[in-house]
C-alpha positions, 0 to 999 in steps of 0.5 A, spaced: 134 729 772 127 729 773 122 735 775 119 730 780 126 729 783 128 737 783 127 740 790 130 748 790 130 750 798 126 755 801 126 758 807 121 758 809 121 750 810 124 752 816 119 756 819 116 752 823 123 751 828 126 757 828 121 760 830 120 757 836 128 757 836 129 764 836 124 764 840 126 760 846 134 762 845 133 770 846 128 769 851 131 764 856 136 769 855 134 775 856 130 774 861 135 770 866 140 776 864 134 780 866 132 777 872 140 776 874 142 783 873 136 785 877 138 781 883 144 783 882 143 791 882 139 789 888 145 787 892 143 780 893 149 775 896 152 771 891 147 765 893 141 769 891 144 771 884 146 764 882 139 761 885 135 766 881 140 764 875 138 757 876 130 757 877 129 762 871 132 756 867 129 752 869 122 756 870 123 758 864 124 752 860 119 748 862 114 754 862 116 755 855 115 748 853 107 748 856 106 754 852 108 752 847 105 746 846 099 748 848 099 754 843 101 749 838 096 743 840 091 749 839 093 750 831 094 743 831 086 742 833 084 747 829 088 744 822 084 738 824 078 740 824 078 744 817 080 738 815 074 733 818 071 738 815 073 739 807 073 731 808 066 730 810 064 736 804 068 731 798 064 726 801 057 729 800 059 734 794 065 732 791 062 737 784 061 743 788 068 741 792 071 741 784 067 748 783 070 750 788 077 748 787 076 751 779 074 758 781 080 759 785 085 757 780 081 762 776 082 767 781 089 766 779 089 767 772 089 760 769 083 759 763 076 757 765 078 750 762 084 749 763 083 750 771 077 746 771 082 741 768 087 742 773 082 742 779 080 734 775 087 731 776 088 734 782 083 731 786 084 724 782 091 725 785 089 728 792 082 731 793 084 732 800 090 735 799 089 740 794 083 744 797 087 743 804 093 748 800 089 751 796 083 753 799 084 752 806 091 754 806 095 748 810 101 747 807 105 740 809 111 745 812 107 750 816 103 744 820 102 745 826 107 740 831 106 741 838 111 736 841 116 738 836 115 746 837 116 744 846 122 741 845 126 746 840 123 752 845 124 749 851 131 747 849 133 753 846 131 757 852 135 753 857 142 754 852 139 762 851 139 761 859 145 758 860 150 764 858 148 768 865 147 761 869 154 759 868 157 767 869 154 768 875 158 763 880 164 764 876 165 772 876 168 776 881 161 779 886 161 786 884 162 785 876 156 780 875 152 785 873 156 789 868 159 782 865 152 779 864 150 785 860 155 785 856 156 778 855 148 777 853 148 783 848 153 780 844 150 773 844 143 777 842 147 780 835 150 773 834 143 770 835 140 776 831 144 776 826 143 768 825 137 768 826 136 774 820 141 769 816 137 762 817 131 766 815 133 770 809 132 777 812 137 782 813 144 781 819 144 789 822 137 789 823 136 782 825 141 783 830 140 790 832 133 789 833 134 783 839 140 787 842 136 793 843 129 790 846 135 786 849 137 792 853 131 795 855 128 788 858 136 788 862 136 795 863 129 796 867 130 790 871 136 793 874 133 801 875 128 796 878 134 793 882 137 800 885 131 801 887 128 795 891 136 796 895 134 803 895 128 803 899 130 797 903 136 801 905 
C-alpha cells in the first residue's frame, strides 16, 4: 500500500459536527425539560404544559439553526478573507511568502535548507494551501460550514427537545415534573457519555458534567415555578 493511500483517523475530523451536535442535543434538551418542569411546577393545566413543550421545540430549533448559521457565516467570512488576502500577497511577493513559509518549518525544527526546500515543493504543489495550514492556521476539516452547522444543530436540538415534547402529553398530570427530570438525566448521561466517547475524552466526566449542569438548569426553572404559583397563590 502506498503512503498516499494511508489515512489513520482522527477525531478530531469530527470536530466540526459534533460539536454542533452535542450542542443542539443537550440544549434542546435541557432546556424543554427546563421549560416544562417550570410550567409544571408552576401548576399549569396540561394544555399549558404540552404547549410550552411544543414551542420550546420549535423556537428552539429554529433559534438555534440562525444562530448557528450566523455564528458560522462569520468564521466562514473571516477564513474568506484571509485567504483573498494570502492569495493577493503570493501574487505580488511570492519570495517573501517562500520566506515566510521556510521560517515556520524552521521554527519547527526542520534545518535552514531542507525547510527552504520543503517551502519550494510545497508551493510548487499548493502555495495557497500551504500557508493557509501553516501560517494562517485553516485546516480542510476545521472549515467553516454554515449550512452544514444549521441543519445538524437544529435537528439535534429537536431530538434532544423530543424526549419532554412527547412525555408531556403521555404521562399522568401530577408526574410530569418528576418523569421529565429523570428521564432527561438519564438521556444527559447517555449524550454525555457518547459525546466523550466520539471525541476521545473520557465517559464518567463527559457524562457527569452535562447531567449536573443538567440539573441545575431544570432545578431552577422549577424553584422558579413553586414560586411563581406561590405568589399567584
Amino acid at each position: 500500500m502506498s503512503p498516499r493511500a494511508h489515512r489513520e483517523p482522527h477525531k478530531s475530523g469530527r470536530i466540526g459536527w459534533l460539536r454542533a451536535a452535542v450542542l443542539g442535543a443537550n440544549d434542546g434538551l435541557i432546556s424543554t425539560s427546563s421549560l416544562v418542569v417550570g410550567v409544571a411546577a408552576a401548576g399549569s393545566p396540561r394544555s399549558g404544559v404540552v404547549l410550552a413543550a411544543l414551542a420550546g421545540l420549535a423556537s428552539g430549533a429554529l433559534s438555534m439553526a440562525a444562530g448557528e448559521y450566523v455564528s458560522v457565516s462569520t468564521q466562514a467570512d473571516t477564513e474568506q478573507a484571509d485567504l483573498a488576502q494570502e492569495r493577493a500577497e503570493l501574487a505580488k511577493s511570492p519570495e517573501r511568502e517562500h520566506a515566510e513559509l521556510a521560517d515556520i518549518y524552521q521554527g519547527r525544527g526542520l534545518a535552514p535548507a531542507l525547510a527552504s526546500e520543503v517551502a519550494t515543493q510545497l508551493m510548487a504543489h499548493d502555495a495557497l494551501g500551504a500557508h493557509a495550514r501553516d501560517e494562517i492556521g485553516i485546516h480542510e476539516f476545521t472549515r467553516a460550514r454554515p449550512i452544514q452547522a444549521a441543519i445538524a444543530s437544529a435537528a439535534s436540538f429537536a431530538a434532544g427537545a423530543a424526549l419532554p415534547a412527547i412525555l408531556a402529553p403521555l404521562l399522568p398530570h401530577e408526574l410530569i415534573g418528576r418523569v421529565i427530570v429523570g428521564a432527561t438525566l438519564v438521556m444527559l448521561l447517555a449524550l454525555g457519555a457518547l459525546a466523550a466517547r466520539l471525541g476521545g475524552a473520557s465517559l464518567w466526566r463527559g457524562a457527569l458534567r452535562v447531567a449536573f449542569w443538567g440539573a441545575v438548569a431544570m432545578g431552577f426553572t422549577a424553584l422558579i415555578g413553586r414560586l411563581f404559583r406561590t405568589s399567584v397563590a
